[in-house]
Backbone as JSON, one array per atom type, in Angstrom:
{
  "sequence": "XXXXXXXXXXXXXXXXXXXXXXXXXXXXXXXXXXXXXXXXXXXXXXXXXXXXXXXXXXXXXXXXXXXXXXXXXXXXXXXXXXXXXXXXXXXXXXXXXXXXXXXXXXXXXXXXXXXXXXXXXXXXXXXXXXXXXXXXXXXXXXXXXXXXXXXXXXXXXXXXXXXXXXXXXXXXXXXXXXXXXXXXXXXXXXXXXXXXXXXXXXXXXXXXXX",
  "N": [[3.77, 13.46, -10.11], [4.32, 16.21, -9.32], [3.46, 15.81, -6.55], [5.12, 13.89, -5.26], [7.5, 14.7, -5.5], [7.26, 16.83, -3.91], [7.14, 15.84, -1.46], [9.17, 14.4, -1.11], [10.69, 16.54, -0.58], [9.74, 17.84, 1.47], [10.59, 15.67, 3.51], [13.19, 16.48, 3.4], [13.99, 18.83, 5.0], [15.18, 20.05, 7.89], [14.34, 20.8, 10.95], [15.36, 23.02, 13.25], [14.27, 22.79, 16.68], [14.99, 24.19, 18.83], [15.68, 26.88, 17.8], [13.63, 27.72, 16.37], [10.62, 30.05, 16.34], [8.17, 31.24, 15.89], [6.17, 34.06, 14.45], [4.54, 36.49, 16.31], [1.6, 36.82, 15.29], [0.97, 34.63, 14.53], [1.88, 32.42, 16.31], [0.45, 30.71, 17.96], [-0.12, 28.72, 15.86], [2.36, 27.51, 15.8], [2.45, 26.64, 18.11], [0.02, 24.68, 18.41], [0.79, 22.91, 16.8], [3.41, 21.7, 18.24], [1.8, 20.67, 20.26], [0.32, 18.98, 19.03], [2.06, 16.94, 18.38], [3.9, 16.45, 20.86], [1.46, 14.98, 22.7], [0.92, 12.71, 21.45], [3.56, 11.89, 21.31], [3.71, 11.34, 23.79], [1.37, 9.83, 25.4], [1.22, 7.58, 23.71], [3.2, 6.46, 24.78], [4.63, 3.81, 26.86], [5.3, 3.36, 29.41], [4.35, 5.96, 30.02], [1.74, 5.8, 30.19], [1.24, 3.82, 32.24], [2.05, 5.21, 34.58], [-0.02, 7.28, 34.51], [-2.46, 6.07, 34.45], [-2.07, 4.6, 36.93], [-2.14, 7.13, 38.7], [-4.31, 8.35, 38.04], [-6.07, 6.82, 39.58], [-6.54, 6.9, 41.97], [-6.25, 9.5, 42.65], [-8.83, 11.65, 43.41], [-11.45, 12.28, 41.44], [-10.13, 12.49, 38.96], [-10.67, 9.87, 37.38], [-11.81, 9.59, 35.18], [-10.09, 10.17, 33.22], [-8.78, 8.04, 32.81], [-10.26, 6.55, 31.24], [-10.29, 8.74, 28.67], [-7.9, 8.16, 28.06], [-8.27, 5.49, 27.11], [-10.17, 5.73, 25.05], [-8.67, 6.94, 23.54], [-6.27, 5.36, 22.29], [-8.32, 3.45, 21.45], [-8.7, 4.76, 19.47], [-6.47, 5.71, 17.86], [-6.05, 2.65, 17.54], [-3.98, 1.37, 19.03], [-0.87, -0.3, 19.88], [0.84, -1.57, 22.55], [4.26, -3.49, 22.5], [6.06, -5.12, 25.13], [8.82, -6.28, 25.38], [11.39, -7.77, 27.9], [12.9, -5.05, 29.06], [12.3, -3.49, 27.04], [9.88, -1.52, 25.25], [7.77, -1.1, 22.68], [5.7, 0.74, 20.68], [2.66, 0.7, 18.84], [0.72, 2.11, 16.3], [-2.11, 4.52, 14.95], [-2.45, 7.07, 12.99], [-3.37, 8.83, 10.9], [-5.83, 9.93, 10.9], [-5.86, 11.46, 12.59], [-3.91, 13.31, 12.34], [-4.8, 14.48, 9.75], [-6.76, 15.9, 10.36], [-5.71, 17.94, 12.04], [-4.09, 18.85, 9.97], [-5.9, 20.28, 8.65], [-7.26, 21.61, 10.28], [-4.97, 23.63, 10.97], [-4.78, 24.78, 8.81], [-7.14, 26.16, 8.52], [-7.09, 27.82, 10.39], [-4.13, 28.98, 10.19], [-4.85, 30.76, 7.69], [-7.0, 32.07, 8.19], [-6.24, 33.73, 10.77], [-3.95, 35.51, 9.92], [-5.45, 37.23, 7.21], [-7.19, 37.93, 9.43], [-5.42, 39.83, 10.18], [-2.72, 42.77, 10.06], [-1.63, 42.56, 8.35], [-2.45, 41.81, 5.69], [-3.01, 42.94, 3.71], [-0.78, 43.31, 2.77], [0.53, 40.77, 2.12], [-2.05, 39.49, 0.38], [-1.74, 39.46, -2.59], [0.25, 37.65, -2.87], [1.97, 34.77, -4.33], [2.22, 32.43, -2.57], [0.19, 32.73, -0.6], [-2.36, 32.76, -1.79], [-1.93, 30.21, -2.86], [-2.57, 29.19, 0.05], [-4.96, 29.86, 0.6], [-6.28, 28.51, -1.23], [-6.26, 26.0, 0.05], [-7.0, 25.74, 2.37], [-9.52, 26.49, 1.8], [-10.12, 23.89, 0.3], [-9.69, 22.39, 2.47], [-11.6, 23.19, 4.4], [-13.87, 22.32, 3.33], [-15.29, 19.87, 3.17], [-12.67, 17.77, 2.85], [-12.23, 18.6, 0.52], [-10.75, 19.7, -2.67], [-12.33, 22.53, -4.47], [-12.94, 24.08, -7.06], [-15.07, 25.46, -8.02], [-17.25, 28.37, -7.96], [-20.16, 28.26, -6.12], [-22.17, 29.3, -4.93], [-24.33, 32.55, -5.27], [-23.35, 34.84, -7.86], [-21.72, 34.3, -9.35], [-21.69, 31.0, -9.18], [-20.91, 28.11, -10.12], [-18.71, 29.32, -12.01], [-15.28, 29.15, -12.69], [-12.83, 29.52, -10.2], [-10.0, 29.35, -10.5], [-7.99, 29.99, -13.17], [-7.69, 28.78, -16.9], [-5.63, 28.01, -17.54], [-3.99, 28.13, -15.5], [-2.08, 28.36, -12.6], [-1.06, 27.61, -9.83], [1.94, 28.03, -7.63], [4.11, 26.6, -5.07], [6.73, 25.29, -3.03], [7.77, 23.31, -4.53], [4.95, 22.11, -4.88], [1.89, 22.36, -7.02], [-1.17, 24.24, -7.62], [-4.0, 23.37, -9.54], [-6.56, 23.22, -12.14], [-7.02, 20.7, -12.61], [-6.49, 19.21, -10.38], [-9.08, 19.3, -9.11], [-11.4, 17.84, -7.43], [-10.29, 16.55, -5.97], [-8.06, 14.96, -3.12], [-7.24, 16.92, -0.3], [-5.62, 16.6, 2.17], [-4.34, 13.8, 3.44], [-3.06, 13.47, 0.86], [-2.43, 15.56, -0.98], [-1.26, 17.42, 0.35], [0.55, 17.61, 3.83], [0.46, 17.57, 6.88], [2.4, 18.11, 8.24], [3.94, 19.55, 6.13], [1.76, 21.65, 5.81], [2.46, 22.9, 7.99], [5.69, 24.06, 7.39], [4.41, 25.59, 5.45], [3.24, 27.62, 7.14], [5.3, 28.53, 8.59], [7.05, 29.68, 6.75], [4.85, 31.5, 6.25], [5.34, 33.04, 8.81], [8.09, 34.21, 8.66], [8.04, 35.77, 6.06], [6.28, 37.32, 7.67], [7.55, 38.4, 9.56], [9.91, 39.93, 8.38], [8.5, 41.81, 6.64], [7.75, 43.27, 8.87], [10.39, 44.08, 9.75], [11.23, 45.54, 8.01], [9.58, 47.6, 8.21], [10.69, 48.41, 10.58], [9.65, 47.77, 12.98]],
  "CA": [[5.19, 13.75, -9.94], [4.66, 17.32, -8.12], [3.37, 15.48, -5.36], [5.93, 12.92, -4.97], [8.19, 15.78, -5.05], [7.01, 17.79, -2.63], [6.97, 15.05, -0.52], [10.53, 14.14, -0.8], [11.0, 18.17, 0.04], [9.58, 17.92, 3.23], [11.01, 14.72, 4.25], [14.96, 16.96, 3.29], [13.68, 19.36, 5.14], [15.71, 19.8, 9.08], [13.6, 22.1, 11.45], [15.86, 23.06, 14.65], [13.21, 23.5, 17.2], [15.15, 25.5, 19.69], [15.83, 28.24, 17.47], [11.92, 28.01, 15.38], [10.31, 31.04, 16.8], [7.04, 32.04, 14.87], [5.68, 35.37, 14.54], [3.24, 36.39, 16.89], [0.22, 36.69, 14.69], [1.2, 33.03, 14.09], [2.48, 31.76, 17.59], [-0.49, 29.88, 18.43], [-0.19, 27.87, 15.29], [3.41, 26.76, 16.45], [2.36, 25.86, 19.95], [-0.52, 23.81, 18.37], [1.77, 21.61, 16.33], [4.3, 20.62, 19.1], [1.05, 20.3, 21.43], [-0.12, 17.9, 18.97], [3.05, 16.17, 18.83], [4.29, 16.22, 22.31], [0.47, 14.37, 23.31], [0.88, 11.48, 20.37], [4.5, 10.73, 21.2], [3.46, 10.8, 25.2], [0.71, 9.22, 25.27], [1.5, 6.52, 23.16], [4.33, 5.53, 25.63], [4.01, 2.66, 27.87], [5.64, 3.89, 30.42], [3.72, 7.04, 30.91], [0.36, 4.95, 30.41], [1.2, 2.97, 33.47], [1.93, 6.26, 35.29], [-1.37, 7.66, 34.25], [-3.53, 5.32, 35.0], [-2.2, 4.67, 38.11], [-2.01, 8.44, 39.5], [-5.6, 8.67, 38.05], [-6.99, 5.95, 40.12], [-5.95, 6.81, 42.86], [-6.41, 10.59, 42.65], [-10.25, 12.08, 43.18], [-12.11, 13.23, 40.14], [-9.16, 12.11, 37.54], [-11.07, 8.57, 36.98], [-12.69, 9.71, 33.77], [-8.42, 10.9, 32.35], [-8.07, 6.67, 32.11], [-11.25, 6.71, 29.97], [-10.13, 9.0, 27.96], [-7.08, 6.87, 27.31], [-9.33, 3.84, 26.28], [-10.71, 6.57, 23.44], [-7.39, 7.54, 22.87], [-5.52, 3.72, 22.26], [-8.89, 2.54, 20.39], [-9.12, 5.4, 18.12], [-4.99, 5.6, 17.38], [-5.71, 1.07, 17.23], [-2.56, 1.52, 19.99], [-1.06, -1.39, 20.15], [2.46, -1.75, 22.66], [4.45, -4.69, 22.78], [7.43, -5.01, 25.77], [10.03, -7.3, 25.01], [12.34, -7.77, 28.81], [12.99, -3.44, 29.78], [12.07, -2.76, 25.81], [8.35, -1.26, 25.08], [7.27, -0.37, 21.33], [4.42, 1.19, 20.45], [2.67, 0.69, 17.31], [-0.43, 2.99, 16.18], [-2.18, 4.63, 13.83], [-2.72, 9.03, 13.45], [-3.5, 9.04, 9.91], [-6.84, 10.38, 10.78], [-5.46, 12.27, 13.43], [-2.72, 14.06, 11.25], [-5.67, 15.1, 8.99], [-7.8, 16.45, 11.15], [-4.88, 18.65, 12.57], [-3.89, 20.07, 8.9], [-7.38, 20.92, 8.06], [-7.82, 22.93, 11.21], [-4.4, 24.33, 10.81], [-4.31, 25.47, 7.37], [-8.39, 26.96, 8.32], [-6.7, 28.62, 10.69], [-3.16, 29.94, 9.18], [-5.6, 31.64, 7.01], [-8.0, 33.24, 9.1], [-5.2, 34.27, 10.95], [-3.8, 36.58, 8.41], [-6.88, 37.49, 7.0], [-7.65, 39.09, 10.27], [-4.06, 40.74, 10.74], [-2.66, 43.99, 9.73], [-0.24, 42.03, 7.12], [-3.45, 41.3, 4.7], [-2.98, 43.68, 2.38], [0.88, 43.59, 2.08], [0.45, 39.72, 1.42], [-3.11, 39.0, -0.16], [-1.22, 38.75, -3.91], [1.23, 36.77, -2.91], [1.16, 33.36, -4.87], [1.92, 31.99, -1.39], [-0.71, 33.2, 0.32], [-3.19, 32.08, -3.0], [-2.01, 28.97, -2.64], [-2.88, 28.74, 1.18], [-6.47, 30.28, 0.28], [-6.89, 27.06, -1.79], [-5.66, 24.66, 0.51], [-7.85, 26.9, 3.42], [-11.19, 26.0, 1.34], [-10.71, 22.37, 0.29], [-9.67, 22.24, 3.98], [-12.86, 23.46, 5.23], [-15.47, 21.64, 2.6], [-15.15, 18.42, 3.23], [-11.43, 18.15, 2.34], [-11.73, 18.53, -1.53], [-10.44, 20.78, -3.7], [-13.56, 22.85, -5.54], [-12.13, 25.33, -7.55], [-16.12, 26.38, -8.79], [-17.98, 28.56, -6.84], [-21.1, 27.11, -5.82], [-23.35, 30.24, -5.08], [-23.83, 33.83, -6.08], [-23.41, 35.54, -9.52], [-20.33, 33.64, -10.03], [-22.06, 30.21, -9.35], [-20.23, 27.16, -12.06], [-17.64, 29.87, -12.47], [-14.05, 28.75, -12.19], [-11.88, 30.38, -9.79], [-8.85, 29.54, -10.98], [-8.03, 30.26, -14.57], [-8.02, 27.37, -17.46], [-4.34, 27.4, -17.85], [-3.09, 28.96, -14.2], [-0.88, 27.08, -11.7], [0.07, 28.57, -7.98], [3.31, 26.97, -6.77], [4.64, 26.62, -3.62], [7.47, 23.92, -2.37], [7.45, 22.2, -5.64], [3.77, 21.51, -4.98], [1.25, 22.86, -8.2], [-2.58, 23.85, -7.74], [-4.49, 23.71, -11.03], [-7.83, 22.52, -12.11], [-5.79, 19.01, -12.73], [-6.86, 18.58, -8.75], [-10.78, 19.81, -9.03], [-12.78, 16.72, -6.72], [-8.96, 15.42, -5.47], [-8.32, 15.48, -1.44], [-6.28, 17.82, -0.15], [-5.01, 16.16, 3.43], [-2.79, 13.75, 3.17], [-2.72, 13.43, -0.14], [-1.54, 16.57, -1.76], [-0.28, 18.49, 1.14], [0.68, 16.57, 4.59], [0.34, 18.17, 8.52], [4.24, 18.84, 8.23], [3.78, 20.68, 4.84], [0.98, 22.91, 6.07], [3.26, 23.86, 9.55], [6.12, 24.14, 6.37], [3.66, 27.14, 4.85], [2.79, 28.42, 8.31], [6.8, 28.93, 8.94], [7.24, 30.86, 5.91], [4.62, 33.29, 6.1], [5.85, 33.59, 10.12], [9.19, 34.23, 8.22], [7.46, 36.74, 5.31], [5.51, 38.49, 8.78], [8.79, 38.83, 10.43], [10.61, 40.58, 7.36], [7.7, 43.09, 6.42], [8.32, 43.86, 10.43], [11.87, 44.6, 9.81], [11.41, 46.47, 6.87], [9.35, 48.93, 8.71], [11.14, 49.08, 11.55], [8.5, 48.01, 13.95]],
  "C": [[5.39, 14.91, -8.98], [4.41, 16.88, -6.69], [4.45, 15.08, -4.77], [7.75, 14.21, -4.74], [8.54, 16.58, -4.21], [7.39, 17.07, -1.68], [8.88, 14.66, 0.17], [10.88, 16.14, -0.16], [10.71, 18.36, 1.09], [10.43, 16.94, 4.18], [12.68, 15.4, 4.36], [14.85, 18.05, 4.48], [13.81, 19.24, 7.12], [15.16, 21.09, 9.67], [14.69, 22.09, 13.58], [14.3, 23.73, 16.07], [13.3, 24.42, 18.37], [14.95, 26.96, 18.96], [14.49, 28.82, 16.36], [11.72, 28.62, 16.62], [9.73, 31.69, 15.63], [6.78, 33.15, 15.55], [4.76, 35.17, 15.43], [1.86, 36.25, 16.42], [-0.03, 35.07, 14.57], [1.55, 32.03, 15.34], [1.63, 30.73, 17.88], [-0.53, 28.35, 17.05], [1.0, 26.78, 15.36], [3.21, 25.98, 17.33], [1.17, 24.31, 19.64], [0.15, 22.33, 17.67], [2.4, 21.18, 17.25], [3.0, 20.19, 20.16], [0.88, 18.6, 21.24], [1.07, 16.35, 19.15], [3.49, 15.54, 19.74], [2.97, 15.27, 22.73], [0.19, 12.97, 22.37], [1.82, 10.97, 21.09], [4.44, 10.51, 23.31], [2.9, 10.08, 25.38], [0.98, 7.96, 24.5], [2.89, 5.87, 23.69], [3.95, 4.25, 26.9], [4.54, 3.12, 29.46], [4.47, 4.92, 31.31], [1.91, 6.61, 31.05], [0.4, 4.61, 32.09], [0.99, 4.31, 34.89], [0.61, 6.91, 35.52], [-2.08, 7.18, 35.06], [-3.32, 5.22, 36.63], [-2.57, 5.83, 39.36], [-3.79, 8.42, 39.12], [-6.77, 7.53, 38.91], [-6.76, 5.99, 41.23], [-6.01, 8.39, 43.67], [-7.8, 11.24, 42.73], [-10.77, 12.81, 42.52], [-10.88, 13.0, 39.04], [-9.8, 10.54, 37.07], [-10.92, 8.59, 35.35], [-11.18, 10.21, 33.01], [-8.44, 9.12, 32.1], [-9.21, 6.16, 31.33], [-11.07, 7.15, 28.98], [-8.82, 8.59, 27.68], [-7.53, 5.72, 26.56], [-9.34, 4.91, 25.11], [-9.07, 6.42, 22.76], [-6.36, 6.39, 22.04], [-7.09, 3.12, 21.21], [-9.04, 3.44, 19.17], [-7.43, 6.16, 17.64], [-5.05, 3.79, 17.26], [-4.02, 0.84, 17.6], [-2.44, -0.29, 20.84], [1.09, -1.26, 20.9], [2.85, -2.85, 23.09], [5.89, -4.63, 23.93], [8.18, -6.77, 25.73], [11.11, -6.79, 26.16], [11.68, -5.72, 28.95], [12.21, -3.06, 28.21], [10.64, -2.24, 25.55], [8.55, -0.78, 23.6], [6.44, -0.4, 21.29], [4.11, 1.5, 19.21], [1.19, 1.81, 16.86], [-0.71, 3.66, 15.23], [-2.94, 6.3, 13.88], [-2.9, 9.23, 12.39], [-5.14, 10.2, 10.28], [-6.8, 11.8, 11.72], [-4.64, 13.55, 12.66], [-3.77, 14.75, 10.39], [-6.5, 15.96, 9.24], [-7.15, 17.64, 11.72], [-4.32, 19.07, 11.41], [-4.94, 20.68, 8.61], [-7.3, 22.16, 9.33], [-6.41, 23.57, 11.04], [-4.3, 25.34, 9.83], [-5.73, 26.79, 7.37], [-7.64, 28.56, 9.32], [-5.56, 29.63, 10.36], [-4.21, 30.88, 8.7], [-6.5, 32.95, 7.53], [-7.45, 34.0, 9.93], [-4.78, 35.53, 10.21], [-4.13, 37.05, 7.72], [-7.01, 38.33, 7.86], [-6.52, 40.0, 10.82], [-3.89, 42.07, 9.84], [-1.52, 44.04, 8.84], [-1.24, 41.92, 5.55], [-2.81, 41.93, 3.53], [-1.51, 43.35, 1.72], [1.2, 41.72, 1.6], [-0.19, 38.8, 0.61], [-3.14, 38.51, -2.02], [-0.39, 38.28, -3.93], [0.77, 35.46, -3.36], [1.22, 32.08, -3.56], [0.57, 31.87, -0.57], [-2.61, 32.64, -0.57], [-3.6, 30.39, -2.5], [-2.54, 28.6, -0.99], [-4.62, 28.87, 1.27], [-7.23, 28.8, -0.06], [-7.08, 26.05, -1.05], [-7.27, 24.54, 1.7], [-9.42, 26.17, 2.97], [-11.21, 24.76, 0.89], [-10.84, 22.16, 1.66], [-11.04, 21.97, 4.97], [-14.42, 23.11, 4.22], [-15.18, 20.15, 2.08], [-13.47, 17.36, 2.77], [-10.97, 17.81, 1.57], [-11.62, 19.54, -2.14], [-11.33, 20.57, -4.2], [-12.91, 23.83, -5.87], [-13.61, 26.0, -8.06], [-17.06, 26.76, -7.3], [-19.26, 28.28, -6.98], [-22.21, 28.22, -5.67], [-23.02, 31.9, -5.31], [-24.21, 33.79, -7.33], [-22.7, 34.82, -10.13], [-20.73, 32.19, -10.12], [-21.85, 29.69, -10.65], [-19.33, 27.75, -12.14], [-16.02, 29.05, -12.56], [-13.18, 29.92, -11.34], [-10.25, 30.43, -10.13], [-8.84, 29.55, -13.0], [-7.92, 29.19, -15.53], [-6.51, 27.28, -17.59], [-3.75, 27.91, -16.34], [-3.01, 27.68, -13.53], [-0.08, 28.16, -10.46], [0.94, 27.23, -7.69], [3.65, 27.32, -5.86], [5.17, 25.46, -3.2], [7.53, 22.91, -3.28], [6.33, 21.4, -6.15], [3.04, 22.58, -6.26], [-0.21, 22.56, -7.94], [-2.87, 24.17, -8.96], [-5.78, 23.18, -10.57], [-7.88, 20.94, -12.56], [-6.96, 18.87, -11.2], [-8.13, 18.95, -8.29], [-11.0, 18.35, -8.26], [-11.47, 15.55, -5.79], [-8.66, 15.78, -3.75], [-6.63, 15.67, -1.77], [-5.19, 16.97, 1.27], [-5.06, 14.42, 3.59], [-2.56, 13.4, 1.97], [-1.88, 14.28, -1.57], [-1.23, 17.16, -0.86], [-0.13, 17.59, 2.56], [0.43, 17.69, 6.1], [1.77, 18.84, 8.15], [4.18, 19.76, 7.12], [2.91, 21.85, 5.16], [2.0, 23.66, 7.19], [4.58, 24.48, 8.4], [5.53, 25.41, 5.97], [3.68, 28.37, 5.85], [4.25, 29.35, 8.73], [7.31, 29.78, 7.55], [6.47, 32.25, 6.09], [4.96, 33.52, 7.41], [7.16, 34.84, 9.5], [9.13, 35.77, 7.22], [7.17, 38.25, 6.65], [6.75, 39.51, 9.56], [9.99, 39.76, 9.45], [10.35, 42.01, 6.96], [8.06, 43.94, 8.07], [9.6, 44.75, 10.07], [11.95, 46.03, 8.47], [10.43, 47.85, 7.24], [9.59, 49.22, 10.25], [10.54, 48.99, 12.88], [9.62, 47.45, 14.87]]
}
């Protein structure tokens, strides 16, 4: 149910993108979302295919750019159909989309981690919850809540009754061996986290005046 929740919460969820403007510590994680965006919904146009290819065949030393279109169309299974002036393009980024929260969410983290906000947000249940997300993220992308070596090795890191929330979403030990990307959190939900703590970064700012 928290999933299905969340889910509808992102989908309500209207992002103006003139006036989004992440923090700097965070800027780079903005620019990588519309990058990825902007190069899915280009690329997967028919139009600008045709353009492509042609400028690259034609151009010296761009050959190998309509190669990496072939990759790009067999590993999205890009399929466009034109009907008269009409082109649709059908395709598939599931793997893509996953691959681009994992490295976002590794990064968010490490991010902020290495900033000069750590301290003033490291007990935030926000920031908890991104920790979590951060390490299924980056071990194969499953939630382990036990640490694995050390003193603490078997331990549990989260507590037997505890629950971090964030966006109507709920980590527990409910979701021990369960995947994290796209199943409990989505690409849009992690950029979603990323735009709060921008939002958090940009507040603590104000509040001292920087």
């Amino acid at each position: 149910m928290a999933e299905k929740d969340s889910q509808n919460q992102e989908n309500s969820v209207q992002i103006n993108v003139n006036e989004l403007n992440f923090h700097p510590v965070l800027k780079d994680i903005e620019n990588m979302y519309w990058l990825f965006l902007l190069s899915v919904r280009t690329l997967s146009d028919y139009d600008v295919q045709n353009i492509l290819r042609t400028k690259n065949s034609v151009q010296e030393g761009y050959l190998s750019f309509n190669h990496m279109l072939d990759k790009f169309n067999k590993a999205t299974n890009l399929h466009i159909e034109k009907t008269g002036n009409v082109a649709t393009s059908k395709l598939n980024i599931l793997k893509e989309m996953v691959f681009m929260g994992k490295a976002m969410a590794i990064l968010i983290c490490e991010l902020l981690i290495a900033s000069d906000y750590k301290v003033e947000i490291e007990k935030d249940d926000e920031f908890k919850f991104l920790k979590h997300i951060r390490n299924g993220a980056a071990h194969n992308n499953i939630f382990d809540f036990q640490y694995k070596y050390g003193v603490n090795k078997g331990q549990w890191m989260l507590g037997e009754n505890e629950i971090i929330k964030w966006n109507g979403m709920e980590i527990s030990r409910k979701l021990q061996g369960s995947t994290v990307f796209n199943d409990f959190i989505s690409l849009f939900g992690i950029f979603l986290l990323a735009k709060h703590f921008s939002e958090k970064l940009t507040d603590i700012d104000n509040e001292h005046k920087l």
